[in-house]
N, C-alpha and C positions, 0 to 999 in steps of 0.2 A: 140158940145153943143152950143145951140144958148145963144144972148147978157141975156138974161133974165134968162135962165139955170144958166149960168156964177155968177151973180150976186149972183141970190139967194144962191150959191152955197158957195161965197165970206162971204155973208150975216151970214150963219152957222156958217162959220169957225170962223168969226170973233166973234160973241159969244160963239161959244167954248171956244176960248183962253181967252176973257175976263173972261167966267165964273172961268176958270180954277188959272188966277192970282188973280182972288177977291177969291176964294179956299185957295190959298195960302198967300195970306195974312192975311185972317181971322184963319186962323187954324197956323202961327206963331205969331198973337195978344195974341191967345189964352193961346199958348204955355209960350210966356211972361209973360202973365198975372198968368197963374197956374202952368206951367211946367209939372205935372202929369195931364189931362184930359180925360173926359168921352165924349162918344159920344152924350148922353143928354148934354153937356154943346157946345160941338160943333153945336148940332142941334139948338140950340138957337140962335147961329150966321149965320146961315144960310149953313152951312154944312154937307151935304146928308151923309149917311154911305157909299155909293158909293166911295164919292168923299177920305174919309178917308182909305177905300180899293186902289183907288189911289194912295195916297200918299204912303200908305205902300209897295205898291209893288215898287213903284220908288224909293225907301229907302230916304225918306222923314220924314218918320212913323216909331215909333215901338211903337208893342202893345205889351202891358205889361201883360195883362190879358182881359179877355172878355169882350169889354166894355169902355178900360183905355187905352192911351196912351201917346206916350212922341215924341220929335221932334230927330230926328238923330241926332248925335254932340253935343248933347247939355250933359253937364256934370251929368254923375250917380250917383244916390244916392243910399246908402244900404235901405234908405227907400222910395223907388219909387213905392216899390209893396205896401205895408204896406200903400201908400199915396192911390194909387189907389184903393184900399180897401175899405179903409176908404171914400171915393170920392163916391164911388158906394152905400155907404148905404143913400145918399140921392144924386143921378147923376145929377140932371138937376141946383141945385143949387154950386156956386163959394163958394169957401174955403171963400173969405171976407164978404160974406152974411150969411154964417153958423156961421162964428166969430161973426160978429152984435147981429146976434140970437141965443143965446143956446141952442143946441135941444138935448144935454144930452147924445150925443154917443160921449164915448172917447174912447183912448187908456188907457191900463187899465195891470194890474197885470205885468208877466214877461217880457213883450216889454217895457211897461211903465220903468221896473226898467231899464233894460237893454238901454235904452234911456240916462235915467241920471247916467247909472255907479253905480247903487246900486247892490253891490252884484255877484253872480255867475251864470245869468240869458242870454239865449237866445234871439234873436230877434224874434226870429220862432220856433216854431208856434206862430202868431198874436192871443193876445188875447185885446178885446174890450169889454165895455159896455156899454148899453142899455140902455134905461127909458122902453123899450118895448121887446116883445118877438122876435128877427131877428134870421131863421133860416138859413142857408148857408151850401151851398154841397160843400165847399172849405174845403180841409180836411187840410190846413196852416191857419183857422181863426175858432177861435169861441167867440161865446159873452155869457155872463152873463147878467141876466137882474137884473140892477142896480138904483138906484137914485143918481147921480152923480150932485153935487153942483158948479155950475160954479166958485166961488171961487176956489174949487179944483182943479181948471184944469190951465196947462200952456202951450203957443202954442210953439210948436219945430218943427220947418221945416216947418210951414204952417201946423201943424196936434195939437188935444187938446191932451193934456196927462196927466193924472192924476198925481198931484201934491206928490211929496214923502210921504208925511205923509197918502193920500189915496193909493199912490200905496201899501206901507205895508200893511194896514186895508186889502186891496183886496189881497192881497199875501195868508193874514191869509185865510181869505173867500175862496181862492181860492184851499186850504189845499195843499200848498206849501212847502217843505219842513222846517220846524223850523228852524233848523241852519245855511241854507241860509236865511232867515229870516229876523236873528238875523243877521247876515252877511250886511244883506242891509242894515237894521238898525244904525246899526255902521259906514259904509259908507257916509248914509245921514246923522248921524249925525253930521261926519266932516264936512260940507255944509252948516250947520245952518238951520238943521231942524228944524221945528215948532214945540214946545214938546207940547205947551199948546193946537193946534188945532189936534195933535197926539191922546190927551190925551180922547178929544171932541170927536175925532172919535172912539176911541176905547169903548168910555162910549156907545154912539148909537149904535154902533154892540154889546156889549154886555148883550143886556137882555133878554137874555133866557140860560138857560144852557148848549146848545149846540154851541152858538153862544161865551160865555164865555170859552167855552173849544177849539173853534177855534181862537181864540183870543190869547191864552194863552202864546206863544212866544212874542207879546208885552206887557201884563201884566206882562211878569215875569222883563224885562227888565226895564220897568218904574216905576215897584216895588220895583225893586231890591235894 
């Protein structure tokens, strides 16, 4: 290989490995900055899907879901999946940008309770809702489409989750079993439940007669 071969050859490599540390840099910013990430949010920083296949195969990377990953070593959460999820129903934008802006998808019903301890409720299957119709071939997530009031919502983990007093309402809505319910219920209301925005909420769900008869485990309760 002649002087010129030589160089140019030098010339590669060394942009390789630069590219490859500004790689690695940027996708553990990333990582600090959100911990759960999508590949829209890495592409923003200037990181190929290539270079995140990269990393993962160097066990750098795990991906968590299609889409969603986490940095090796870095501490697990039981809601990592659940975060990335949630990440994916708007990808390109950061968890403190979607906080700034309410765009009205939360965590919502059985995850929501099971978050704050209400009751006898699973994490999984992920339930969320909507201001809009989102479909999903993830048979761990479905959404409801909802009008969900940003008041209602409290952030836990870097994720919105619907505030107790909405998680019931959506329990009922969500035709949930009554006596866990009732069960959550009583839970949050060792916590200092809201009874007056409880009350707020149950007036809005219910006016129709089918929406009064879904309802009817916190009517009989706040009746009672």
């Amino acid at each position: 290989m002649d002087q010129k071969s030589r160089c140019k050859s030098m010339k590669i490599s060394y942009n390789c490995n630069m590219k490859y540390f500004s790689n690695i840099t940027a996708i553990s910013e990333l990582s600090e900055s959100e911990g759960v990430f999508t590949t829209a949010q890495a592409a923003r920083m200037g990181i190929s899907r290539d270079a995140l296949a990269h990393s993962c195969r160097a066990g750098r990377l795990e991906r968590i879901c299609h889409g969603a990953y986490r940095m090796s070593g870095t501490q697990r959460r039981d809601t990592d999946e659940l975060n990335a999820l949630w990440k994916l129903t708007n990808p390109s934008l950061c968890a403190w940008e979607r906080k700034r802006q309410w765009d009205g998808i939360a965590v919502s019903g059985t995850t929501a309770a099971n978050l704050q301890q209400m009751g006898d409720f699973y994490l999984s299957p992920y339930r969320m809702t909507a201001p809009m119709r989102i479909n999903t071939r993830n048979e761990s997530l479905s959404f409801a489409k909802r009008e969900i009031a940003e008041q209602d919502i409290v952030w836990l983990d870097g994720l919105p989750v619907t505030k107790p007093e909405r998680t019931l309402v959506d329990l009922c809505l969500d035709c949930e079993d009554p006596s866990l319910i009732i069960d959550a219920y009583h839970d949050a209301l060792g916590r200092g439940l809201d009874i007056q925005r409880l009350r707020g909420l149950v007036e809005e769900n219910s006016k129709t007669a089918k929406r009064r008869e879904l309802m009817a485990p916190l009517l009989m309760v706040l009746n009672g």
